[in-house]
N, C-alpha and C positions, 0 to 999 in steps of 0.2 A: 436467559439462564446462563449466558456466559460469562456474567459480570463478575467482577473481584469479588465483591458483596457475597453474591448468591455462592459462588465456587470456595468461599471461607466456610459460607455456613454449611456447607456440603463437607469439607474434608473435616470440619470438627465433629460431625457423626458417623461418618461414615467406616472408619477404622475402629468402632466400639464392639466388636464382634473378632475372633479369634479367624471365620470364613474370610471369604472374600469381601472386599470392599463393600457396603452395605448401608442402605437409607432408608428407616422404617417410616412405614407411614405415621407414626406418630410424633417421628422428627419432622418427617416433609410439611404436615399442617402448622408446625411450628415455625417454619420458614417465610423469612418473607422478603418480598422483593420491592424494592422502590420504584415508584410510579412518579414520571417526570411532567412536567406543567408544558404549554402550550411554549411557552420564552424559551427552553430548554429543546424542544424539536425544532424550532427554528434555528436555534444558535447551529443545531447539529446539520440541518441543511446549511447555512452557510459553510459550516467547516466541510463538510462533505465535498460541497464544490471545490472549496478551496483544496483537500486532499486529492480530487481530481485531477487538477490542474496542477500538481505538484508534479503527480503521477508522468503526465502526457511532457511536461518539463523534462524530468530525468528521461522519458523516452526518447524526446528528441536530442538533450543532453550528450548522448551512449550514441543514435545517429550518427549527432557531427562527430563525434569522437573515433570512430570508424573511418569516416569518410577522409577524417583528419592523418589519420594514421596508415592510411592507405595511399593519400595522395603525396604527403608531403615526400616520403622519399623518391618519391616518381618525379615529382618537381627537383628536388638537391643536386637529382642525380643527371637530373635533362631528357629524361627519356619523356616528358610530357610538359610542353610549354603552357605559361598560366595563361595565356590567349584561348589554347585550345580551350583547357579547363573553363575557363567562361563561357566561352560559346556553347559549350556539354551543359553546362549550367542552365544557360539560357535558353537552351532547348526544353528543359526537363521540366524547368517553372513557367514557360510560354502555354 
């Protein structure tokens, strides 16, 4: 019910009353909604994964970004040699 479809044919009845926003029932039997085929839920689990996996990208993305941002001036500046930093590293992923 939250598709563009359904929520078009929602606003084009629903302001025909001077009240509050409003859908009679003899609009709503008039509604209808599109029923998708077998090819179509699948296509959408593939994309879903793949929106998943975009998701978990940008998350780790924002991580290193952090980590990036935190460490590099620490290195510029000397106060953290990149030795230590790997060895912090390889603790962490060990």
């Amino acid at each position: 019910m939250l598709s563009g479809d359904f929520l078009e044919q929602v606003n084009q009845v629903s302001h025909q009353t001077d009240m509050a926003p409003y859908v009679s029932l003899r609009d709503q039997r008039n509604m209808t909604m599109p029923m998708f085929g077998a090819d179509q839920h699948r296509i959408a689990y593939v994309l879903d994964s793949l929106l998943d996996r975009a998701s978990l990208n940008l998350d780790q993305c924002k991580t290193l970004a952090r980590l990036r941002d935190g460490l590099l001036p620490k290195l510029i500046s000397g106060e953290l040699r990149a030795r230590e930093v790997e060895r912090a590293v390889a603790e962490v992923t060990a």
